[in-house]
PyMOL commands that place a pseudoatom at each C-alpha (Angstrom):
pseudoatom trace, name=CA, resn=UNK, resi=1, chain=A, elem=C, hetatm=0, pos=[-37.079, 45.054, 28.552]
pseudoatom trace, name=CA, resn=UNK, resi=2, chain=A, elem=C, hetatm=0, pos=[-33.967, 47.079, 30.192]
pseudoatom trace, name=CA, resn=UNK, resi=3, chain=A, elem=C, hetatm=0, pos=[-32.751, 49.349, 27.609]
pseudoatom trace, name=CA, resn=UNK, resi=4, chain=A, elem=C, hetatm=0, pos=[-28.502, 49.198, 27.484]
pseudoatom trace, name=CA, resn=UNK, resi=5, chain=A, elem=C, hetatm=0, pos=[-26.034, 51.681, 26.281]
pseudoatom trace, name=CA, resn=UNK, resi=6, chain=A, elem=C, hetatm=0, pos=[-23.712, 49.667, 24.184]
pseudoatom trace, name=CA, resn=UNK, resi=7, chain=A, elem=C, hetatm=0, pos=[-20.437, 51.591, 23.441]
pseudoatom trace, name=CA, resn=UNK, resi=8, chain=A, elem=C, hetatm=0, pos=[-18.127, 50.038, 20.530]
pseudoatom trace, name=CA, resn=UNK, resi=9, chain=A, elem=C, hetatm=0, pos=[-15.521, 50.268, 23.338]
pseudoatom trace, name=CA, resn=UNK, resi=10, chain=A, elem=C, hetatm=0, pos=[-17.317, 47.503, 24.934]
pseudoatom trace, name=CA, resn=UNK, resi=11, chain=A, elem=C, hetatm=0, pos=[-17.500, 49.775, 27.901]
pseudoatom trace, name=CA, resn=UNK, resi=12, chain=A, elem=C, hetatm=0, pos=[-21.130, 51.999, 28.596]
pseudoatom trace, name=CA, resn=UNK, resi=13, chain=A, elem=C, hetatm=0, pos=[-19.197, 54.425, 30.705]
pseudoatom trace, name=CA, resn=UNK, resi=14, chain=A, elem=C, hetatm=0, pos=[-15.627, 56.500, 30.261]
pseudoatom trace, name=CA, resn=UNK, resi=15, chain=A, elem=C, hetatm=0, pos=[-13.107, 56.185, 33.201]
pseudoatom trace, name=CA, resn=UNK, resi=16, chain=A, elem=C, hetatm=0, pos=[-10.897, 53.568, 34.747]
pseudoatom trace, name=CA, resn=UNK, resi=17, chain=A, elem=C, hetatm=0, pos=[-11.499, 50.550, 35.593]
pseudoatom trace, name=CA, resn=UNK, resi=18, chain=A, elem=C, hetatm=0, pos=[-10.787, 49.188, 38.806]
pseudoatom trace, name=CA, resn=UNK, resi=19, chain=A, elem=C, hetatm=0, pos=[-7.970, 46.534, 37.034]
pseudoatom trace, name=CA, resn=UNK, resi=20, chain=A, elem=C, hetatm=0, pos=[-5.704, 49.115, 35.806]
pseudoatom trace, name=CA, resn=UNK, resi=21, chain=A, elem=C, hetatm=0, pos=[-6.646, 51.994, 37.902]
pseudoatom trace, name=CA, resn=UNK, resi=22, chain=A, elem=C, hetatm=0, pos=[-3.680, 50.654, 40.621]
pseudoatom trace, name=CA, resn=UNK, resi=23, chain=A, elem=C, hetatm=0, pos=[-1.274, 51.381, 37.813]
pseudoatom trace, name=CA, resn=UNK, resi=24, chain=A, elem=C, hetatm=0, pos=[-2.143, 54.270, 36.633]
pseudoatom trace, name=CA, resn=UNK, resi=25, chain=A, elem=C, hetatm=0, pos=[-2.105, 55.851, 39.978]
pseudoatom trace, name=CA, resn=UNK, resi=26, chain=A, elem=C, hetatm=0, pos=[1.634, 54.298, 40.389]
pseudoatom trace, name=CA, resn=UNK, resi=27, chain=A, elem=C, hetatm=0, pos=[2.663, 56.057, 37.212]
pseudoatom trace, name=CA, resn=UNK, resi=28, chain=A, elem=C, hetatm=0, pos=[1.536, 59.155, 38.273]
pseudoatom trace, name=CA, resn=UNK, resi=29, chain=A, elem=C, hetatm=0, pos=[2.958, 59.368, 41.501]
pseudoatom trace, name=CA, resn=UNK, resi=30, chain=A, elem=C, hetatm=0, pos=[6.123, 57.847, 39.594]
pseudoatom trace, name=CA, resn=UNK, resi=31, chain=A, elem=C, hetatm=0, pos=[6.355, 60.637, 37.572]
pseudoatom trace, name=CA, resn=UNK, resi=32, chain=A, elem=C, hetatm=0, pos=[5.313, 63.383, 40.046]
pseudoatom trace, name=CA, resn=UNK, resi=33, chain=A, elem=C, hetatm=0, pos=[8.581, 61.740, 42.464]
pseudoatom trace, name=CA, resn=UNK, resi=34, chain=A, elem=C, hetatm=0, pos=[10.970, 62.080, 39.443]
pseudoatom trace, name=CA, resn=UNK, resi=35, chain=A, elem=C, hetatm=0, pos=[9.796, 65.638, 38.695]
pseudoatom trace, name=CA, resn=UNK, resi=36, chain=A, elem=C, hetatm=0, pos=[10.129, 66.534, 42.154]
pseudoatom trace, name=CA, resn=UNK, resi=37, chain=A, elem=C, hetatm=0, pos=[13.114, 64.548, 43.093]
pseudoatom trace, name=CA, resn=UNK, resi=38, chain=A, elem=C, hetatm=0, pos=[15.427, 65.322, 39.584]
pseudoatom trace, name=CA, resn=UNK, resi=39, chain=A, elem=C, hetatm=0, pos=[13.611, 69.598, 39.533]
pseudoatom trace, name=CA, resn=UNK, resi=40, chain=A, elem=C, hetatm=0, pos=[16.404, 69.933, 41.994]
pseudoatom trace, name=CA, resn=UNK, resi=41, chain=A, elem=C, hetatm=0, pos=[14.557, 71.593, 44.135]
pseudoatom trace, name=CA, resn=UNK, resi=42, chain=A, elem=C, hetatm=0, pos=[12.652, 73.692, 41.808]
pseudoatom trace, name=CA, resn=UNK, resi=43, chain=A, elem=C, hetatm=0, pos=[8.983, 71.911, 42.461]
pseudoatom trace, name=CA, resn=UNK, resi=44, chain=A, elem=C, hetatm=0, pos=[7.077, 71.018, 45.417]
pseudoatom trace, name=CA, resn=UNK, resi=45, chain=A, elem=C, hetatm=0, pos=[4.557, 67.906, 45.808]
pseudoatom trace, name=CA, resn=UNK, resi=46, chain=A, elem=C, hetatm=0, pos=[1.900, 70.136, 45.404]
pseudoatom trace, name=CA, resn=UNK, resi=47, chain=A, elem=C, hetatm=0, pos=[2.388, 72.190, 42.569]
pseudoatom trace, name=CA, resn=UNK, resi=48, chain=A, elem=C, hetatm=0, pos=[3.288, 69.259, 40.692]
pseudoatom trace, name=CA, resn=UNK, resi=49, chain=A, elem=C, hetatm=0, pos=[0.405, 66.879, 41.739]
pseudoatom trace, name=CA, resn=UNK, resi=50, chain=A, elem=C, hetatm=0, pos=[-1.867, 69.917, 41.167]
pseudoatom trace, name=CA, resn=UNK, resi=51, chain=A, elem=C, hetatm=0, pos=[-0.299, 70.804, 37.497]
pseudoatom trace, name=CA, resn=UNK, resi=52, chain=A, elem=C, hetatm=0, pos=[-2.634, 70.521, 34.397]
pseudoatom trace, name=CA, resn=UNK, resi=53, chain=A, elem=C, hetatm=0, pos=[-1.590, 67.167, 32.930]
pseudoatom trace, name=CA, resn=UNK, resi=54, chain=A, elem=C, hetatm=0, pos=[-0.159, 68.945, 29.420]
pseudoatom trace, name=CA, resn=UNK, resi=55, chain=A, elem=C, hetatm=0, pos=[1.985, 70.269, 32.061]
pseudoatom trace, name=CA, resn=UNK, resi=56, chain=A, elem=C, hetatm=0, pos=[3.239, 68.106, 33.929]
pseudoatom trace, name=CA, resn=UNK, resi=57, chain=A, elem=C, hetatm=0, pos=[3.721, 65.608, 30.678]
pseudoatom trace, name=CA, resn=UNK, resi=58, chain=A, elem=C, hetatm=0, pos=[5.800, 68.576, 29.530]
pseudoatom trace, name=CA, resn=UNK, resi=59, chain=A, elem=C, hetatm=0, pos=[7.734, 68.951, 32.629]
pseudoatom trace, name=CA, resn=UNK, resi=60, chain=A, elem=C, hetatm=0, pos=[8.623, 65.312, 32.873]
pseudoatom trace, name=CA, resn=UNK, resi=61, chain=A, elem=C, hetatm=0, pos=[9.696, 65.538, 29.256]
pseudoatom trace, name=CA, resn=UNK, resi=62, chain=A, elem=C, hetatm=0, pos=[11.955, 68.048, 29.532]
pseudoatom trace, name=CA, resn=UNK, resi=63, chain=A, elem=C, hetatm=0, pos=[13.481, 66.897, 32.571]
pseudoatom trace, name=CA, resn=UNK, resi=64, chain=A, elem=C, hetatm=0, pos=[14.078, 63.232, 31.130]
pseudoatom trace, name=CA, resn=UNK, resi=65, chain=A, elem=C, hetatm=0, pos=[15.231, 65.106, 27.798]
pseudoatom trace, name=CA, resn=UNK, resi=66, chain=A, elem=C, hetatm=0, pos=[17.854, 67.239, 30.280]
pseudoatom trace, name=CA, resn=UNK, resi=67, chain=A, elem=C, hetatm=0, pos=[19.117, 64.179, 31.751]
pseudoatom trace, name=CA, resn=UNK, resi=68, chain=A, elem=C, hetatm=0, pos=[19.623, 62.383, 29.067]
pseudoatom trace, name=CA, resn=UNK, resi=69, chain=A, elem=C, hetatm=0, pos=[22.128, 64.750, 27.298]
pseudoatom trace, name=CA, resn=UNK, resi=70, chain=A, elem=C, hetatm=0, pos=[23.975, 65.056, 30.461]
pseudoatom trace, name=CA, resn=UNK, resi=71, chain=A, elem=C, hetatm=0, pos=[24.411, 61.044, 30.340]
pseudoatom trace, name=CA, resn=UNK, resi=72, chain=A, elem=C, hetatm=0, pos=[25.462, 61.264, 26.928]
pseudoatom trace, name=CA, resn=UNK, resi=73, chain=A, elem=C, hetatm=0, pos=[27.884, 64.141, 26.935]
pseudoatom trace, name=CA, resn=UNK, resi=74, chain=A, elem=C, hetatm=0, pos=[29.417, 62.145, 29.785]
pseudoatom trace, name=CA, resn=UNK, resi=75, chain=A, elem=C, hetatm=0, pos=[29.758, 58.661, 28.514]
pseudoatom trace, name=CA, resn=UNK, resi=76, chain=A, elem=C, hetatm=0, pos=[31.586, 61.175, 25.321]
pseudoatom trace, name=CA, resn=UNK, resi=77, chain=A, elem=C, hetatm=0, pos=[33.776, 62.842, 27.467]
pseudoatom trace, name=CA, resn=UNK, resi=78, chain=A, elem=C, hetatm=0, pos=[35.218, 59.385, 28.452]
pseudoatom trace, name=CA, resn=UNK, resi=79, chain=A, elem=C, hetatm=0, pos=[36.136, 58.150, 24.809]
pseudoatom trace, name=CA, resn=UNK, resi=80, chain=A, elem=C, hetatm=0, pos=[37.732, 60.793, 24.320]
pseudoatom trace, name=CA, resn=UNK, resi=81, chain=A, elem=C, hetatm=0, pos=[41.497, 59.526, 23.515]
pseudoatom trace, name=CA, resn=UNK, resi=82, chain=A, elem=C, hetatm=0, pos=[43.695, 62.559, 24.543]
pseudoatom trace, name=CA, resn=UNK, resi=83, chain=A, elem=C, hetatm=0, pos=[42.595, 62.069, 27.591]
pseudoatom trace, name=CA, resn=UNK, resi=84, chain=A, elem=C, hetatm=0, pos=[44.681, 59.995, 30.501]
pseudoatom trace, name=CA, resn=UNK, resi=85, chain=A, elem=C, hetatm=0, pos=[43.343, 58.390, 33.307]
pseudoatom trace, name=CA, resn=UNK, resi=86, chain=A, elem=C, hetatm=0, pos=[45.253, 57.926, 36.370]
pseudoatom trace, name=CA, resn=UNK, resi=87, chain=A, elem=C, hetatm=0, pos=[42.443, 54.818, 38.020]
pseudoatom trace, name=CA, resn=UNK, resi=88, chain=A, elem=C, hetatm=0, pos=[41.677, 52.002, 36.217]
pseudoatom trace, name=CA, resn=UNK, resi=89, chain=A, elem=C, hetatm=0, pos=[38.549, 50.751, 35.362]
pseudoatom trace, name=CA, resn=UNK, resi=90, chain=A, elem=C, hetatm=0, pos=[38.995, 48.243, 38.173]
pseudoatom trace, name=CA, resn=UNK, resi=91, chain=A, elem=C, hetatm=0, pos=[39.126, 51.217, 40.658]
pseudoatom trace, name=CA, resn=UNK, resi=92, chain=A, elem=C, hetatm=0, pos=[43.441, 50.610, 41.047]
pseudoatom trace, name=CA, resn=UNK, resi=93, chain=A, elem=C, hetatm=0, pos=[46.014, 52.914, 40.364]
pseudoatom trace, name=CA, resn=UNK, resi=94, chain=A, elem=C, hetatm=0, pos=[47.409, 53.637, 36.432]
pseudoatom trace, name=CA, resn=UNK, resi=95, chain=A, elem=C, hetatm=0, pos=[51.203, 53.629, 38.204]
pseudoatom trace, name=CA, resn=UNK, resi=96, chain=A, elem=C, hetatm=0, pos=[52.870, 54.398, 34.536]
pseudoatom trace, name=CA, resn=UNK, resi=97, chain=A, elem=C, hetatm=0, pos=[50.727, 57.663, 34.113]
pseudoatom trace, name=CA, resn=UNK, resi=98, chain=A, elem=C, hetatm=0, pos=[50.454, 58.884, 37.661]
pseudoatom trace, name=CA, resn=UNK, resi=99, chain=A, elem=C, hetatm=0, pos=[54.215, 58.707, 37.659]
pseudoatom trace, name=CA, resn=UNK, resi=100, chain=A, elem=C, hetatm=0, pos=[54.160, 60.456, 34.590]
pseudoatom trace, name=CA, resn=UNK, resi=101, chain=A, elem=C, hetatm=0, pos=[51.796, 62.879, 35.763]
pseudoatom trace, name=CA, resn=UNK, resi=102, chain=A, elem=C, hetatm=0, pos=[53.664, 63.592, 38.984]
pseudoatom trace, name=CA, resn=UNK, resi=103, chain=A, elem=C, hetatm=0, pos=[56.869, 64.334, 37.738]
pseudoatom trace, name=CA, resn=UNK, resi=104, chain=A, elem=C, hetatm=0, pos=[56.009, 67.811, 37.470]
pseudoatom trace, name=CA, resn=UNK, resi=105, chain=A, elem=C, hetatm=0, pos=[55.169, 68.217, 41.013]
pseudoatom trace, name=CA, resn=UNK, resi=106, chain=A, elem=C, hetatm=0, pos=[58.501, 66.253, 42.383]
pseudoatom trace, name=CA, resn=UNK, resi=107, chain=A, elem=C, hetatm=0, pos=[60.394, 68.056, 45.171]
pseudoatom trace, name=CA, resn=UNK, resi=108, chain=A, elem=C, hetatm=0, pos=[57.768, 70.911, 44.933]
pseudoatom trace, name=CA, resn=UNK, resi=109, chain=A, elem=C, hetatm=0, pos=[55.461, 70.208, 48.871]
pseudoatom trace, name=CA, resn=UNK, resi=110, chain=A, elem=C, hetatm=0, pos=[54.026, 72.747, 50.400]
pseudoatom trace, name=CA, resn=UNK, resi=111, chain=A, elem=C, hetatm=0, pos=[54.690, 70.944, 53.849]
pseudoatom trace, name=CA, resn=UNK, resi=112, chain=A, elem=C, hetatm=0, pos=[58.099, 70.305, 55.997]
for i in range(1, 112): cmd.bond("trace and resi %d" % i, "trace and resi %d" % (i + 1))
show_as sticks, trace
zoom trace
C-alpha cells in the first residue's frame, strides 16, 4: 500500500501547474514591459525582473495610479466651458472662433 499526501487543495505539492503557468509568466513579463516602458526611463529589464515581488506590485501600482490621474485631469481640462477650441472634434477648422481669435493678430506679421 503506497502511502499519498492528500492536500485539501486537491494538489500534494505547492507551485504552478503546467496549465496556467503560460499565463502567469505572460503577466509578469506584462507588467515588467509596462514598468519599464511607462518608468520613462527610470528602470531597466533587470532591476525590474530582479525586484522582490512586494516591489515590483508596488511599482506597477503606483505607476498605473500616476497614469491614471493624468488621464483624468485631462479628459477635465476638456469640459471645461471657458475654454474655446479652434478644431473640431472632426479634426476641421472652428472658422467662427479662429476668426475671432485672430483678430488680435490682424496686420501685425513679422514677415514682408
Amino acid at each position: 500500500m503506497i502511502d499519498e499526501s492528500i492536500s485539501q487543495l486537491g494538489l500534494a505539492f505547492f507551485g504552478l501547474t503546467s496549465k496556467i503557468a503560460p499565463q502567469f509568466r505572460a503577466g509578469v513579463f506584462k507588467q515588467i514591459h509596462e514598468i519599464v516602458f511607462h518608468g520613462q526611463g527610470g528602470y531597466d529589464w533587470d532591476t525590474v525582473y530582479n525586484m522582490p515581488l512586494w516591489l515590483r506590485k508596488f511599482t506597477f501600482n503606483e505607476i498605473k495610479k500616476y497614469h491614471e490621474k493624468q488621464n483624468e485631469a485631462i479628459q477635465n481640462q476638456g469640459k471645461d466651458s471657458n475654454q474655446k477650441n479652434l478644431i473640431n472634434p472632426d479634426g476641421t477648422i472652428n472658422t467662427p472662433e479662429f476668426l475671432q481669435a485672430s483678430k488680435d493678430y490682424k496686420g501685425k506679421t513679422s514677415y514682408k
